[in-house]
C-alpha positions as CSV (number, residue, x, y, z in Angstrom):
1,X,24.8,54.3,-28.5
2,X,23.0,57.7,-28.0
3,X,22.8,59.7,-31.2
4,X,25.7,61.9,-32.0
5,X,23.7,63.7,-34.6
6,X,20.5,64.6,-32.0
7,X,22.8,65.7,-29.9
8,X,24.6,67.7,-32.3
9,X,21.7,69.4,-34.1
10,X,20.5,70.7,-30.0
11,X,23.9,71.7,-29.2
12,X,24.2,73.8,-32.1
13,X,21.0,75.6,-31.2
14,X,21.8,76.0,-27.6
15,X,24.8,77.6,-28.7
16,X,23.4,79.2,-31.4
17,X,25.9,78.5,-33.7
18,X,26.6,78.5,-37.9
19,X,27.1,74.8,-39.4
20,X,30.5,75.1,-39.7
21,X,31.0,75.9,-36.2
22,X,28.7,73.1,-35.5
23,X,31.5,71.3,-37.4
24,X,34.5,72.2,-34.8
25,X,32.3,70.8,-32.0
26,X,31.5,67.0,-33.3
27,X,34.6,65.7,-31.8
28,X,33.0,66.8,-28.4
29,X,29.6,65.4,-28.8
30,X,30.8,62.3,-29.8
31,X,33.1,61.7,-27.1
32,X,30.2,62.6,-24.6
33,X,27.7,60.3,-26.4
34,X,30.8,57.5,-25.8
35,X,30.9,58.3,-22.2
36,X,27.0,58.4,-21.5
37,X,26.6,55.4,-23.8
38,X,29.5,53.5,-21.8
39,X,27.5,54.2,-18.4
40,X,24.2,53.3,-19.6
41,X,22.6,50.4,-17.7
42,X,20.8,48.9,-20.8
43,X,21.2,49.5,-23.9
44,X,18.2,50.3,-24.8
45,X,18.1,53.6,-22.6
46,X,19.9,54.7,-25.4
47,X,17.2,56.5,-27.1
48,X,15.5,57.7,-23.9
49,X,15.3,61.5,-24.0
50,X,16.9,61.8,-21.0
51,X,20.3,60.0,-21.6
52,X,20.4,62.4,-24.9
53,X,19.8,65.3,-22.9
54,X,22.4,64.3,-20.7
55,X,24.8,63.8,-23.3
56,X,23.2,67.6,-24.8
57,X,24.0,69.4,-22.0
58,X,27.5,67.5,-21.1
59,X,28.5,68.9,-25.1
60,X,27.4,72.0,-24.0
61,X,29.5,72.0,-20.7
62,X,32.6,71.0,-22.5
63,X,32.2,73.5,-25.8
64,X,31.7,76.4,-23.3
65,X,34.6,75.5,-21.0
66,X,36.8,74.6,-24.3
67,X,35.8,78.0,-25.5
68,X,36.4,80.0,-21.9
69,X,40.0,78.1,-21.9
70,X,41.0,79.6,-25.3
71,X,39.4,83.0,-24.1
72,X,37.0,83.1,-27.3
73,X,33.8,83.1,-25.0
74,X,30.6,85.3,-25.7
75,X,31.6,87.4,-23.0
76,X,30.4,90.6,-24.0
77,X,28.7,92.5,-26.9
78,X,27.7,96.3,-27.9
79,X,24.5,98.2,-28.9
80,X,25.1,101.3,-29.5
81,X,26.1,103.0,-26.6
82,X,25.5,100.1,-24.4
83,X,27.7,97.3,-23.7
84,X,26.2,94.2,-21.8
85,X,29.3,92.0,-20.2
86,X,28.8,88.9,-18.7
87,X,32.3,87.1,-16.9
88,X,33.0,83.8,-18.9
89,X,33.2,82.3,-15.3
90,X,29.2,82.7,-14.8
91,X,28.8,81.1,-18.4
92,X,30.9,78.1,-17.1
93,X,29.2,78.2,-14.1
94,X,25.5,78.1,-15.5
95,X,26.5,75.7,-18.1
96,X,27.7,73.1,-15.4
97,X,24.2,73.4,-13.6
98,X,22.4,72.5,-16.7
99,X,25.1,69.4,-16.9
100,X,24.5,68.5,-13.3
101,X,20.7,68.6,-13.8
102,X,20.3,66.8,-17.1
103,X,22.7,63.7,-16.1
104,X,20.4,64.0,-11.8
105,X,17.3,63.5,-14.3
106,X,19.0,60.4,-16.4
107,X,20.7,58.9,-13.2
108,X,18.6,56.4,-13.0
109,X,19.3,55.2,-16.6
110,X,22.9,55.4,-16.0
111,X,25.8,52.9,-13.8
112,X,26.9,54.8,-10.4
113,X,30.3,55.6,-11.0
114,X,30.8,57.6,-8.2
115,X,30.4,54.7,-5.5
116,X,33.9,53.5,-3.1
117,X,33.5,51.0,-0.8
118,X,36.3,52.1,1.6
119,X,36.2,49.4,4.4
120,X,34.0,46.5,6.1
C-alpha cells in the first residue's frame, strides 16, 4: 500500500497547513492511498515516487474541493490597503491539473480503469 504518512507529511506542505489541520485531512489521504493502492498493477509500485505523488496530489484535489464545498477556501487575503482575491473555482481548477498530471506520469504503474469494450 502506498504510504499514508508520505503522503500526508507533502500534503500538509502543499497546503501549508498547522498539524492539527493536517489532522482533519488523514481521512482523505488514506482513502486516496486505498484507491491508488487498489489500481496498482504490482505491488511493489507501491513505493515508486510516482504512485505517491499520484496519491499527493489526488489528497490535494480532494482537501481543496472539500474545502471550496464548505466555502472555507483561501480565497482571498489583505495587506494593508491591498487585497489580492483569487475565485475558489481557479484553486479547484489548478488543483485538478496537478491531479490529472501526477496520476498521466504514474499511468503506467497503475490498471486502466477507464477502458469499455462496447461491441464486437
Amino acid at each position: 500500500m502506498i504510504d499514508a504518512i508520505k503522503v500526508a507529511k507533502a500534503v500538509k506542505r502543499l497546503a501549508n497547513a498547522s498539524d492539527s489541520q493536517a489532522n482533519e485531512f488523514i481521512p482523505i489521504v488514506k482513502g486516496a492511498c486505498t484507491e491508488l493502492s487498489g489500481r496498482l498493477k504490482k505491488e511493489e509500485y507501491a513505493d515508486d515516487f510516482r504512485a505517491v505523488n499520484a496519491a499527493v496530489y489526488l489528497s490535494y484535489y480532494r482537501l481543496i474541493l472539500r474545502q471550496v464545498l464548505a466555502g472555507d477556501s483561501p480565497d482571498s487575503f489583505k495587506i494593508g490597503d491591498i487585497t489580492v482575491t483569487q475565485s475558489p473555482s481557479l484553486i479547484l481548477e489548478k488543483a485538478a491539473k496537478l491531479r490529472d498530471d501526477a496520476i498521466c506520469q504514474a499511468s503506467c504503474l497503475l490498471e486502466d480503469i477507464d477502458f469499455m469494450f462496447r461491441q464486437v
